[in-house]
NUKOLNU-852993 format. One line per 5 residues: number of its first residue (from 1); their letters; for each residue x negated, y negated, z negated of C-alpha. Coordinates in nm, 4 decimals, decimal comma, always signed. Each point is the difference from the previous one (the first is absolute). Layout:
BEGIN
NUM> A> X/Y/Z ~ ...
END
This chain:
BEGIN
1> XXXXX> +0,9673/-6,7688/-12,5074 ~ +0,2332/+0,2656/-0,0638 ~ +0,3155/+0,0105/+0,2890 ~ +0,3277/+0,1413/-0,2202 ~ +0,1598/+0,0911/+0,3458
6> XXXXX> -0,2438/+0,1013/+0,2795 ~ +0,2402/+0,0690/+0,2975 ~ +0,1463/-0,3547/-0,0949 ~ -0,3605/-0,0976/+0,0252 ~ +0,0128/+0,1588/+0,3327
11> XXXXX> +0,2783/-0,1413/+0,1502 ~ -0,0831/-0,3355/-0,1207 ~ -0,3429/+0,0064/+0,1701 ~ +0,1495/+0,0711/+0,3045 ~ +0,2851/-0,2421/-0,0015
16> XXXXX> -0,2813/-0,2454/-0,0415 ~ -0,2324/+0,0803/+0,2510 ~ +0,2865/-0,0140/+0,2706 ~ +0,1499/-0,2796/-0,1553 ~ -0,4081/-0,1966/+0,0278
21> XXXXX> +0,0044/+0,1501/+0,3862 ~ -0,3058/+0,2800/-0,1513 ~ -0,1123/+0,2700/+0,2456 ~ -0,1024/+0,2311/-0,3310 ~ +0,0601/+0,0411/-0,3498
26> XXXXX> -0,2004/+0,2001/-0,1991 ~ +0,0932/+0,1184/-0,3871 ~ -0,0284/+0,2395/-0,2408 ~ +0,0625/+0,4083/+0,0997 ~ +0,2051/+0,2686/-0,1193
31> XXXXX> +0,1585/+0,3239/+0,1537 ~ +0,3687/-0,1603/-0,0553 ~ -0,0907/-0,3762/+0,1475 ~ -0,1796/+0,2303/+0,2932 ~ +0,3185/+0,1515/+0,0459
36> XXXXX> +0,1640/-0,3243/+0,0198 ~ -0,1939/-0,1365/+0,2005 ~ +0,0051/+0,3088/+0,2781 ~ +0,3762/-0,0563/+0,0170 ~ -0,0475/-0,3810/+0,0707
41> XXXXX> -0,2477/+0,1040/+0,2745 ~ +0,2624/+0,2577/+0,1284 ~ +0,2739/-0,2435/+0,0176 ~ -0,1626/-0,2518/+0,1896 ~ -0,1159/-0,2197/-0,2686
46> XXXXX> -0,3779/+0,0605/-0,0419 ~ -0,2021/+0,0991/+0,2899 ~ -0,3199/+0,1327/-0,1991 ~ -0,0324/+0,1641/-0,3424 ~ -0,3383/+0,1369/-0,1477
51> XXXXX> -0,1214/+0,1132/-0,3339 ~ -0,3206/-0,1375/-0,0406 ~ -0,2299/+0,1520/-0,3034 ~ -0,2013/-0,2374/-0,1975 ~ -0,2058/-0,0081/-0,3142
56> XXXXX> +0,3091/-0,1171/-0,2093 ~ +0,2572/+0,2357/+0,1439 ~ +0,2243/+0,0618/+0,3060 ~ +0,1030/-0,3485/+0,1547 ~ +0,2653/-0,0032/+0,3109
61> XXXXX> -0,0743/-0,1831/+0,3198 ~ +0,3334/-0,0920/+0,1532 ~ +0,0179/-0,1870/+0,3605 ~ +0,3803/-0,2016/+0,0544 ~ +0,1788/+0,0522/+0,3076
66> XXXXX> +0,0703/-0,2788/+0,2141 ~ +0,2365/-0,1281/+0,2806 ~ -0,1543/-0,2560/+0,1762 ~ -0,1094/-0,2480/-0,2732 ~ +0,2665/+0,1212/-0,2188
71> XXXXX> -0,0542/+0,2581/-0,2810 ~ +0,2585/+0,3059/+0,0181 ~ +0,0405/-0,0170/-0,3664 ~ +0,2145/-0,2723/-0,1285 ~ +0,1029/+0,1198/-0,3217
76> XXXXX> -0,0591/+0,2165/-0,2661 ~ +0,2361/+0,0813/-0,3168 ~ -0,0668/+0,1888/-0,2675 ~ +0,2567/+0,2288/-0,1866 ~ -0,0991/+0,2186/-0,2543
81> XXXXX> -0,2261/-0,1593/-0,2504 ~ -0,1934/+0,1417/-0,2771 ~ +0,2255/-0,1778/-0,2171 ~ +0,2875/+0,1099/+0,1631 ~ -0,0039/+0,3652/+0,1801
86> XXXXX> +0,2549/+0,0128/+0,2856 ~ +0,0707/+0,3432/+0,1414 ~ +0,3113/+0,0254/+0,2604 ~ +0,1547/+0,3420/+0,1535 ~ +0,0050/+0,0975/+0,3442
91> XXXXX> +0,3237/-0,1697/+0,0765 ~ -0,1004/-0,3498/-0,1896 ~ -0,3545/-0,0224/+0,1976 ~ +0,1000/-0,3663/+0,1333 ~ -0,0770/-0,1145/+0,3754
96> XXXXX> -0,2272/-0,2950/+0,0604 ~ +0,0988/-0,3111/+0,2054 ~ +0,2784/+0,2280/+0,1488 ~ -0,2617/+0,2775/+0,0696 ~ -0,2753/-0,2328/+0,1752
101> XXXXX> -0,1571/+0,0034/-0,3734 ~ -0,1446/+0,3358/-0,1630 ~ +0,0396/+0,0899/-0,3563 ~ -0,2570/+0,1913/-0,1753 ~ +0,0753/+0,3048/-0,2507
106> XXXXX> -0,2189/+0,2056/-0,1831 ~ +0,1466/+0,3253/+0,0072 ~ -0,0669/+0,3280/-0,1431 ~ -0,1851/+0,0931/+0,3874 ~ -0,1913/-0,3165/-0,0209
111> XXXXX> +0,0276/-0,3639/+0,0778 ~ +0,2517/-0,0183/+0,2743 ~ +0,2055/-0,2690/+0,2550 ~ +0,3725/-0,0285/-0,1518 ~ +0,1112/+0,1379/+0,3569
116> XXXXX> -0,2197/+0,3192/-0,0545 ~ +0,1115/+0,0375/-0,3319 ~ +0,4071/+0,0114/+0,0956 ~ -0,0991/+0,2666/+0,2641 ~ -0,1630/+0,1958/-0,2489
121> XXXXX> +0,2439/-0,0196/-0,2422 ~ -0,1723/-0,1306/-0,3189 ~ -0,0035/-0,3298/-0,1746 ~ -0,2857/-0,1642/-0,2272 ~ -0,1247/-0,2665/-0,1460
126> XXXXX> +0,0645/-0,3184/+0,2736 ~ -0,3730/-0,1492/+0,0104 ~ +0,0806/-0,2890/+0,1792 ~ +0,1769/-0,1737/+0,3190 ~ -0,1806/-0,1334/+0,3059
131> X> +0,1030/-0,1915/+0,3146
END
C-alpha cells in the first residue's frame, strides 16, 4: 500500500488509537515523523517514543499519554498537505485552542512547536495542529 501523505498517516494513527482508548500505536518510521513525534512527547502528548529496527525498515513505537482514563490528545488537524503546501511567516504561526493547542512547523532548524518557532524568529511549512 503506498501512503501519499505519511505525517497525515501519522496523525491519523494517533487520533485513532486515543480515540479506541489504545495504550500504543505503532507505524511506519522516518527521521521527520520521529521528529514529530519527539515534539508530541515534549508537549505532553505521548509519554514514550522509540525507533524500533526491523527486517522491513525503521517502524516507530509511540505510547499515548493519559489523564486518568482520558487520553491527552483529543484532536489532531492537519494543514499542509501534499496537495496543498502551506508555509506561514513568523508573525502568521497561528495559536492552538487559545495556546492550550501546539502547532507544528518544519522550519529551516528542524521540526519545531509554533511557540518555539515565533521566539526564534522563522516561519515554515505549518505541519499540522494538535489539542
Amino acid at each position: 500500500m503506498v501512503i501519499n501523505d505519511p505525517i497525515g498517516d501519522m496523525l491519523t494513527r494517533i487520533r485513532n488509537a486515543a480515540m479506541a482508548h489504545k495504550k500504543t500505536v505503532e507505524l511506519p518510521g522516518s527521521s521527520v515523523k520521529h521528529a514529530v513525534a519527539l515534539l508530541l512527547s515534549k508537549e505532553g502528548y505521548l509519554t514514550r517514543v522509540e525507533q524500533v529496527k526491523t527486517e522491513h525498515g525503521t517502524m516507530l513505537q509511540l505510547e499515548l499519554a493519559y489523564e486518568g482514563k482520558e487520553p491527552i490528545l483529543t484532536g489532531v488537524k492537519r494543514i499542509s498537505k501534499p496537495g496543498l503546501r502551506w508555509y506561514v511567516g513568523k508573525k502568521k504561526i497561528p495559536m492552538v485552542m487559545g495556546g492550550t493547542g501546539v502547532s507544528i512547523v518544519s522550519t529551516p532548524q528542524g521540526v519545531m512547536s509554533g511557540k518555539d518557532a515565533r521566539t526564534k524568529g522563522i516561519g515554515g511549512e505549518l505541519l499540522c495542529e494538535v489539542w
